[in-house]
LUMPAPA-73038 format. One record per residue (C-alpha): x, y, z; residue in three letters. Coordinates in nm, 2 decimals, padded with zeros to 4 digits, always signed. Each point is the difference from the previous one (the first is absolute). Example, Ala and Ser with C-alpha at 12.3 -4.5 7.8 and 13.67 -1.06 7.14 Angstrom:
// LUMPAPA-73038
{xx +01.23 yy -00.45 zz +00.78 rest ala}
{xx +00.14 yy +00.34 zz -00.07 rest ser}
This chain:
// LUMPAPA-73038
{xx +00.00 yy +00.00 zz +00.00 rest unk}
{xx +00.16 yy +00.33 zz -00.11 rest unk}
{xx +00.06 yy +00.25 zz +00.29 rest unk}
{xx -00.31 yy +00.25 zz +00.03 rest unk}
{xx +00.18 yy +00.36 zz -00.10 rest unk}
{xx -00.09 yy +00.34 zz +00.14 rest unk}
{xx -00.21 yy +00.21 zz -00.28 rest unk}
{xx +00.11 yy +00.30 zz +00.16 rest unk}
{xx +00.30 yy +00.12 zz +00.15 rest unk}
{xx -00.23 yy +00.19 zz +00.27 rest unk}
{xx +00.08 yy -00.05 zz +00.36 rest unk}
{xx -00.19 yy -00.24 zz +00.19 rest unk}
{xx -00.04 yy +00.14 zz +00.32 rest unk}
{xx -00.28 yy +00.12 zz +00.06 rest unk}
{xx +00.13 yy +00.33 zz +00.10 rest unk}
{xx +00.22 yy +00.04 zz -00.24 rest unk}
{xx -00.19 yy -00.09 zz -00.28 rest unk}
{xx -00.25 yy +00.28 zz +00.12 rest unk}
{xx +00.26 yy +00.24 zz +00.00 rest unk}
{xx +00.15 yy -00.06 zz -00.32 rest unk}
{xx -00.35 yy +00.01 zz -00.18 rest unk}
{xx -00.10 yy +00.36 zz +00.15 rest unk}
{xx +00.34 yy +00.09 zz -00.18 rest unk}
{xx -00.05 yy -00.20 zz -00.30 rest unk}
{xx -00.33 yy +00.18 zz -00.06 rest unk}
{xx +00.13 yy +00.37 zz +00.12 rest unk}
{xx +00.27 yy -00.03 zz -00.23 rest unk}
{xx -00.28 yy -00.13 zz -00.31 rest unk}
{xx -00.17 yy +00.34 zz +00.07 rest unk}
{xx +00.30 yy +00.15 zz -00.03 rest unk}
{xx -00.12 yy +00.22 zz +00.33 rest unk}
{xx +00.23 yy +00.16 zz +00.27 rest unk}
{xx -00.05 yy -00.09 zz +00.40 rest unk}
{xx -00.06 yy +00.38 zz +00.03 rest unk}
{xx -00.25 yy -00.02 zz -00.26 rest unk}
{xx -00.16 yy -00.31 zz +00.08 rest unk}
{xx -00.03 yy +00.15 zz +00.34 rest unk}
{xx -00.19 yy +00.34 zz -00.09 rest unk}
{xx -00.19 yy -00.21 zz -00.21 rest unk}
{xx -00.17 yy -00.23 zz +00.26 rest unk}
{xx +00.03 yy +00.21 zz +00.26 rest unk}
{xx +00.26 yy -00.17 zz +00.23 rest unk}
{xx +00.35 yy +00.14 zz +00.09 rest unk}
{xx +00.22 yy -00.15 zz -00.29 rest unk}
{xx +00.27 yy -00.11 zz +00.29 rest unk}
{xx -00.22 yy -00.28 zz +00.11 rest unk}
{xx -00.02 yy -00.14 zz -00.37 rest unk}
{xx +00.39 yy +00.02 zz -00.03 rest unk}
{xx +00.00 yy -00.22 zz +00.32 rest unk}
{xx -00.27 yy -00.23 zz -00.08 rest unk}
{xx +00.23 yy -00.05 zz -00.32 rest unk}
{xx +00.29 yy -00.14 zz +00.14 rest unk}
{xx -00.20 yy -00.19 zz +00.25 rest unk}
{xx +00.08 yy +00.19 zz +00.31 rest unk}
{xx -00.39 yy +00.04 zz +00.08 rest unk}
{xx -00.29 yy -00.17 zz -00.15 rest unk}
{xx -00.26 yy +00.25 zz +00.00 rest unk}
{xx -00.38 yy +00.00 zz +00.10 rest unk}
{xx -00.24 yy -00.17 zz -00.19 rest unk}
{xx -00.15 yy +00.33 zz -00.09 rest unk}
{xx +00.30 yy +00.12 zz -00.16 rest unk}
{xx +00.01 yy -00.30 zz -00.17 rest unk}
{xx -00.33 yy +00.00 zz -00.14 rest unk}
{xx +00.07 yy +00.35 zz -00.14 rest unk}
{xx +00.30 yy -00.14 zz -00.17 rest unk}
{xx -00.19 yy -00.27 zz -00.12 rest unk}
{xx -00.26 yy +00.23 zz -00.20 rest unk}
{xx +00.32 yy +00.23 zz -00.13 rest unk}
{xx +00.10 yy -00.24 zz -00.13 rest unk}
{xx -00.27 yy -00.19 zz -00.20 rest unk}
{xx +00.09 yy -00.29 zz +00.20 rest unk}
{xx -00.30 yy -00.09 zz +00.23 rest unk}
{xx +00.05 yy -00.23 zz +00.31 rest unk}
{xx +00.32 yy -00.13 zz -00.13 rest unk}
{xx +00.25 yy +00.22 zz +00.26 rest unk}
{xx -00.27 yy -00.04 zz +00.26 rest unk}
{xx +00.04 yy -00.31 zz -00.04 rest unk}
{xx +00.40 yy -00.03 zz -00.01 rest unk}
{xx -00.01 yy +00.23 zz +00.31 rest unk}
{xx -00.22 yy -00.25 zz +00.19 rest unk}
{xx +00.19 yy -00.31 zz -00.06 rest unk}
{xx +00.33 yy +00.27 zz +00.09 rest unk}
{xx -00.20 yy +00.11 zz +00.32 rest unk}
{xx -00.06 yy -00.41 zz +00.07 rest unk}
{xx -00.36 yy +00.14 zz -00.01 rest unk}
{xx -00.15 yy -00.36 zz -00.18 rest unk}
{xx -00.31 yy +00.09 zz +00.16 rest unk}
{xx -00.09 yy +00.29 zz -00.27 rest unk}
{xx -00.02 yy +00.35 zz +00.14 rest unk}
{xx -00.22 yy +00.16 zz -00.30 rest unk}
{xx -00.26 yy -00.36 zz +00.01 rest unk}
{xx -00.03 yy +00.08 zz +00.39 rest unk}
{xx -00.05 yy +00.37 zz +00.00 rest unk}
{xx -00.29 yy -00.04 zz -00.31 rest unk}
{xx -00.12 yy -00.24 zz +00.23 rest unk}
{xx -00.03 yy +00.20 zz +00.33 rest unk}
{xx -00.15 yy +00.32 zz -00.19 rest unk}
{xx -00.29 yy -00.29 zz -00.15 rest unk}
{xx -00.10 yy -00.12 zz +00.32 rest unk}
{xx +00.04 yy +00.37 zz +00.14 rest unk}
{xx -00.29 yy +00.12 zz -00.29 rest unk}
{xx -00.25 yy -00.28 zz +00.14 rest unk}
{xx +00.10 yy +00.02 zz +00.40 rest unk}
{xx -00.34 yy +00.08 zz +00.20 rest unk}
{xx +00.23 yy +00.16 zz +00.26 rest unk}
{xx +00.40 yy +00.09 zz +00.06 rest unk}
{xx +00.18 yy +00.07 zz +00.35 rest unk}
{xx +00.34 yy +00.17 zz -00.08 rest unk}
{xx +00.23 yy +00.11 zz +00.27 rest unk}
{xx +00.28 yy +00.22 zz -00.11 rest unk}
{xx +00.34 yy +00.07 zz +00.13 rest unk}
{xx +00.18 yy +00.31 zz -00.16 rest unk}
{xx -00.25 yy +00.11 zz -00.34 rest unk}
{xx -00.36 yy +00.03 zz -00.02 rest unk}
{xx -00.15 yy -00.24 zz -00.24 rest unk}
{xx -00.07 yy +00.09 zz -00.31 rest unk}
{xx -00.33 yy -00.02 zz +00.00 rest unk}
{xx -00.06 yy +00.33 zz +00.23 rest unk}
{xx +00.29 yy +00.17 zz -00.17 rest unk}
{xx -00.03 yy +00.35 zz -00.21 rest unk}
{xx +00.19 yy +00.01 zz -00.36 rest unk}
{xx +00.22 yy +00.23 zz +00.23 rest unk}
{xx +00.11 yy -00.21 zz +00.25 rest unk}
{xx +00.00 yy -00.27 zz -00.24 rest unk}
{xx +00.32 yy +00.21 zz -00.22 rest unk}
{xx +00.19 yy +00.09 zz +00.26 rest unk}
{xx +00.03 yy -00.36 zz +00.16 rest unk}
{xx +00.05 yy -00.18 zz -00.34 rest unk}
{xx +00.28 yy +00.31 zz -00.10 rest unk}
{xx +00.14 yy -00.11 zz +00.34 rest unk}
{xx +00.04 yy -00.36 zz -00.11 rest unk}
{xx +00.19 yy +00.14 zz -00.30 rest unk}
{xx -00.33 yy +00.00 zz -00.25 rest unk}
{xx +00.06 yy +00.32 zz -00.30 rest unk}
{xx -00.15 yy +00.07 zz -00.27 rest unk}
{xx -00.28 yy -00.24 zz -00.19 rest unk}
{xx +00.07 yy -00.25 zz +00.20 rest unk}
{xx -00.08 yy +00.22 zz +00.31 rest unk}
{xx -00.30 yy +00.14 zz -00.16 rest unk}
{xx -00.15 yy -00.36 zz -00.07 rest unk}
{xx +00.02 yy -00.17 zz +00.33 rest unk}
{xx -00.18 yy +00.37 zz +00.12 rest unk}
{xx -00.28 yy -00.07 zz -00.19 rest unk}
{xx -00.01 yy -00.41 zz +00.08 rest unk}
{xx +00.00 yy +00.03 zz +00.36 rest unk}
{xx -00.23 yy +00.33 zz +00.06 rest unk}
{xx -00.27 yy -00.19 zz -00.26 rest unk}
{xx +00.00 yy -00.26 zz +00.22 rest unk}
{xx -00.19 yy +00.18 zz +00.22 rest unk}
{xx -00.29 yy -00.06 zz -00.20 rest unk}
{xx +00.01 yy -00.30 zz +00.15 rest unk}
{xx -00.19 yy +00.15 zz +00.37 rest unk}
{xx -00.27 yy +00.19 zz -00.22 rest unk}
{xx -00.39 yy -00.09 zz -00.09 rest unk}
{xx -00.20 yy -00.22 zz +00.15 rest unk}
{xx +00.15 yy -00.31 zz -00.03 rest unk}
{xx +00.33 yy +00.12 zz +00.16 rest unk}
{xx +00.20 yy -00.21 zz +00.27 rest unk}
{xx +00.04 yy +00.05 zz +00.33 rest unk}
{xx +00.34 yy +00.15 zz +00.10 rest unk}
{xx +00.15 yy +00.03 zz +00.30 rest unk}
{xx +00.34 yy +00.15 zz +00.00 rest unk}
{xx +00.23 yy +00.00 zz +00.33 rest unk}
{xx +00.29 yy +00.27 zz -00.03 rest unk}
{xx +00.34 yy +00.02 zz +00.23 rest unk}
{xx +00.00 yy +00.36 zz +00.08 rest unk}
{xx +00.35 yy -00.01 zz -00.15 rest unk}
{xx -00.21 yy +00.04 zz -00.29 rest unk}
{xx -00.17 yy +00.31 zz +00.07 rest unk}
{xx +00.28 yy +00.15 zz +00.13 rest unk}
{xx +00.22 yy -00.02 zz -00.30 rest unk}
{xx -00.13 yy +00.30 zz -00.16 rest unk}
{xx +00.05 yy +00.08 zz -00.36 rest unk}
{xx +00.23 yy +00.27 zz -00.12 rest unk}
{xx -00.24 yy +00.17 zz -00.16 rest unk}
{xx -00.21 yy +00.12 zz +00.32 rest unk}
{xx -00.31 yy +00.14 zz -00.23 rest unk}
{xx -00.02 yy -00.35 zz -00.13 rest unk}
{xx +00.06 yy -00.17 zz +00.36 rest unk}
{xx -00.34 yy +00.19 zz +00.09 rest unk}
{xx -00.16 yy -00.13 zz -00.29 rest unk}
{xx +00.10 yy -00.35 zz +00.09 rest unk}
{xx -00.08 yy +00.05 zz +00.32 rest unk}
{xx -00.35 yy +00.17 zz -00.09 rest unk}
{xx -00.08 yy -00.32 zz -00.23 rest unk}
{xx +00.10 yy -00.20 zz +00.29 rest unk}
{xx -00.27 yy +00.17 zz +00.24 rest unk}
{xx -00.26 yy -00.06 zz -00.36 rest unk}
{xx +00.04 yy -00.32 zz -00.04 rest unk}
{xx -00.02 yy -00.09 zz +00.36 rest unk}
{xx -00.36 yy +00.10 zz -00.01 rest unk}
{xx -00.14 yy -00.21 zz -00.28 rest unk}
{xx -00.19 yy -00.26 zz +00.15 rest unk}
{xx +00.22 yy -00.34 zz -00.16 rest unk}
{xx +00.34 yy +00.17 zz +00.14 rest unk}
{xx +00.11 yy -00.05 zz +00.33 rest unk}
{xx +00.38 yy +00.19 zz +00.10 rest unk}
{xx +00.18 yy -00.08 zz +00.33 rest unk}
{xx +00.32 yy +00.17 zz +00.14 rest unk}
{xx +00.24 yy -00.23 zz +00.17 rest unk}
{xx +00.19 yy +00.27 zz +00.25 rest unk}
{xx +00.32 yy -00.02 zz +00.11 rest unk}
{xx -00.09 yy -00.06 zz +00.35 rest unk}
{xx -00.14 yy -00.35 zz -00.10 rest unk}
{xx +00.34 yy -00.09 zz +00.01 rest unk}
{xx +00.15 yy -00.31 zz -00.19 rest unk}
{xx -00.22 yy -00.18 zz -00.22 rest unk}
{xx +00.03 yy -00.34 zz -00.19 rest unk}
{xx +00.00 yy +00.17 zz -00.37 rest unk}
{xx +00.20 yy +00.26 zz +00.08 rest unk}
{xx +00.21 yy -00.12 zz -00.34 rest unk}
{xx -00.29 yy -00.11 zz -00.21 rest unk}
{xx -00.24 yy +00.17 zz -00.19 rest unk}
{xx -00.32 yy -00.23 zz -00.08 rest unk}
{xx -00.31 yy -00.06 zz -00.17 rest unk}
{xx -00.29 yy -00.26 zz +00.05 rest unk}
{xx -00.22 yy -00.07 zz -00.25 rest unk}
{xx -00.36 yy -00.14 zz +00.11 rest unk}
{xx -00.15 yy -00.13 zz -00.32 rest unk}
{xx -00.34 yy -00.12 zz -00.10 rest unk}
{xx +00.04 yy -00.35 zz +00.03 rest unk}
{xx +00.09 yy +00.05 zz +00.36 rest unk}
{xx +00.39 yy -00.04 zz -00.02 rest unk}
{xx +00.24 yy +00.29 zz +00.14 rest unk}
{xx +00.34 yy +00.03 zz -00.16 rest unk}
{xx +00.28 yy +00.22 zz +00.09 rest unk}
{xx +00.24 yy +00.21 zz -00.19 rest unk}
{xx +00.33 yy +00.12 zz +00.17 rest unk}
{xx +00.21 yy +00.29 zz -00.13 rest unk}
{xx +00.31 yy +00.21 zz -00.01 rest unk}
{xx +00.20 yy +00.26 zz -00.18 rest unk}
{xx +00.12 yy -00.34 zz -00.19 rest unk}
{xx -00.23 yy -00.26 zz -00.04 rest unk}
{xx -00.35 yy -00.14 zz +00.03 rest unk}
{xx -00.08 yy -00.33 zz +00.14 rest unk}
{xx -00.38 yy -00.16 zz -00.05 rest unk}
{xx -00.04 yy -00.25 zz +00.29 rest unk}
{xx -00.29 yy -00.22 zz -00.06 rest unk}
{xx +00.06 yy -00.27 zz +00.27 rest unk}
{xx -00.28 yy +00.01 zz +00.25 rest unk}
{xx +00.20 yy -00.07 zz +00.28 rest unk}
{xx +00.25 yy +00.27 zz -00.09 rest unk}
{xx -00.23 yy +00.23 zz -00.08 rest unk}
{xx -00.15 yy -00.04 zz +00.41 rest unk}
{xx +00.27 yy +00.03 zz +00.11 rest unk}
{xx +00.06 yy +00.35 zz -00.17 rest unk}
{xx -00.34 yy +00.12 zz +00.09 rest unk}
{xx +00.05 yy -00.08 zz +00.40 rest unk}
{xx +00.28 yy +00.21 zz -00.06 rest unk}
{xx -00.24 yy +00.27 zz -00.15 rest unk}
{xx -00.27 yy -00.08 zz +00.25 rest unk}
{xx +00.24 yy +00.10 zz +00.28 rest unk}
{xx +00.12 yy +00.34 zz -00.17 rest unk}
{xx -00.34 yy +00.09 zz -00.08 rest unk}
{xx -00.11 yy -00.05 zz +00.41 rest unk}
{xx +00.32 yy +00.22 zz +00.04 rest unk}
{xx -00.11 yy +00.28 zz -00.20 rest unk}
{xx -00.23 yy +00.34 zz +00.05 rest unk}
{xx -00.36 yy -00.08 zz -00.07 rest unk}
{xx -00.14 yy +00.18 zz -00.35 rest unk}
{xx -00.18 yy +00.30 zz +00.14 rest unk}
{xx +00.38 yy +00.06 zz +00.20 rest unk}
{xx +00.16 yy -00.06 zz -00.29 rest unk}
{xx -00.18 yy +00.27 zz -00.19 rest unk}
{xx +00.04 yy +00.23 zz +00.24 rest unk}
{xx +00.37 yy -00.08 zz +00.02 rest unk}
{xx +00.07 yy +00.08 zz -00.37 rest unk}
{xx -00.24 yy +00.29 zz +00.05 rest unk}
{xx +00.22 yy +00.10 zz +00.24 rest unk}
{xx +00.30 yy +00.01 zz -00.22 rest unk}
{xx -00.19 yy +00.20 zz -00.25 rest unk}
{xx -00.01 yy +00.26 zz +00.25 rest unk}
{xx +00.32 yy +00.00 zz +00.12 rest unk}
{xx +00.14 yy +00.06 zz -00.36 rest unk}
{xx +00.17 yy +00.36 zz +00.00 rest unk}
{xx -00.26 yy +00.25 zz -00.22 rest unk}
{xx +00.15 yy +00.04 zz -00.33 rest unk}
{xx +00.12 yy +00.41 zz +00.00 rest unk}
């Protein structure tokens, strides 16, 4: 039997083969890093490093890499077999925001960012810019994750109750007339009848998802699934037992926390304590 030969001379790490393609195909378009950069809207020094393999990227970088380059799920998918991410990030997330559209009710608790369903466009841009979002690229995710708020209006609407770490409310924009507005759409939204906000104050003291941002899904058929988050990755977790044990955890932060109406009054509070603008 002859010996099977390579077809390509390509590495065949998986880390190195994802490397050498996003230079393969930048050097095709005949593109510079600086260019490439302004063009998607990401500094052009973490390109260069994601080149010679240094860093890997997130997985919305690489998607917007993927559709510069006329080459749909192919890096995403280099990057996850790179990443040793066989479980598919993009197959997970498409997932979670399907069972998020039919969920009769969520429970969220977050850590250091409001969710995005209660955030204004303005909030939304200056915490994506922070993460190193610029131009189109910046834009789009805006206009995903403030649409998504459609999601909590009419009359079929979930249920959402949102806990928030008042870390959260205390790291104010730096734009203080669009603070106020976040704030003000806060204090809104808090009123609608299917939203329910809670503060979690400092003086609760430690708390067992003091690291963890999470969602819980009830859905129709009677199952609850949870979603856990970061500035990195998303994880769907759809094992029942691991999924009770997350929401004992939630359970005992929510007992921990300032009842709605002192909540309201809390963030009304804030509001007022906001220097006058001259």
């Amino acid at each position: 039997m002859s010996q099977r030969r390579a077809i390509t001379g390509r590495s065949q790490e998986p880390r190195q083969r994802f490397a050498e393609e996003l230079r393969t195909l930048r050097a095709a378009s005949g593109m510079s890093l600086r260019a490439l950069g302004e063009r998607l809207g990401w500094d052009w020094s973490l390109f260069g490093k994601m080149e010679k393999g240094e860093t890997l990227g997130s997985p919305e970088v690489v998607q917007a890499l993927d559709t510069h380059y006329g080459t749909p799920g192919l890096l995403l998918a280099l990057w996850e077999l790179a990443a040793g991410d066989h479980t598919q990030f993009r197959e997970r997330y498409r997932r979670y925001m399907a069972l998020e559209a039919e969920a009769v009710s969520l429970w969220h608790f977050a850590v250091s960012v409001l969710p995005g369903l209660l955030q204004t466009p303005g909030y939304a841009r200056e915490v994506l810019t922070a993460g190193g979002l610029r131009g189109k690229g910046l834009d789009q995710q805006i206009d995903a994750r403030t649409g998504r708020r459609e999601l909590l209006e009419g009359e079929g609407a979930p249920r959402f109750r949102t806990i928030l770490s008042e870390a959260v409310l205390r790291t104010a924009l730096l734009d203080t007339l669009e603070w106020r507005g976040q704030l003000e759409h806060l204090a809104e939204m808090a009123e609608r009848p299917n939203i329910i906000v809670q503060v979690l104050p400092f003086s609760a003291g430690p708390y067992g998802l003091d690291s963890t941002d999470v969602w819980f899904l009830r859905l129709r058929r009677g199952q609850t699934v949870a979603y856990t988050e970061n500035a990195h990755r998303g994880d769907l977790i759809e094992d029942s037992e691991a999924v009770e044990r997350l929401q004992s955890a939630y359970d005992a932060v929510r007992d921990l926390a300032l009842t709605p109406a002192e909540s309201q009054k809390f963030v009304l509070r804030m509001l007022e304590e906001m220097p006058c603008e001259p």
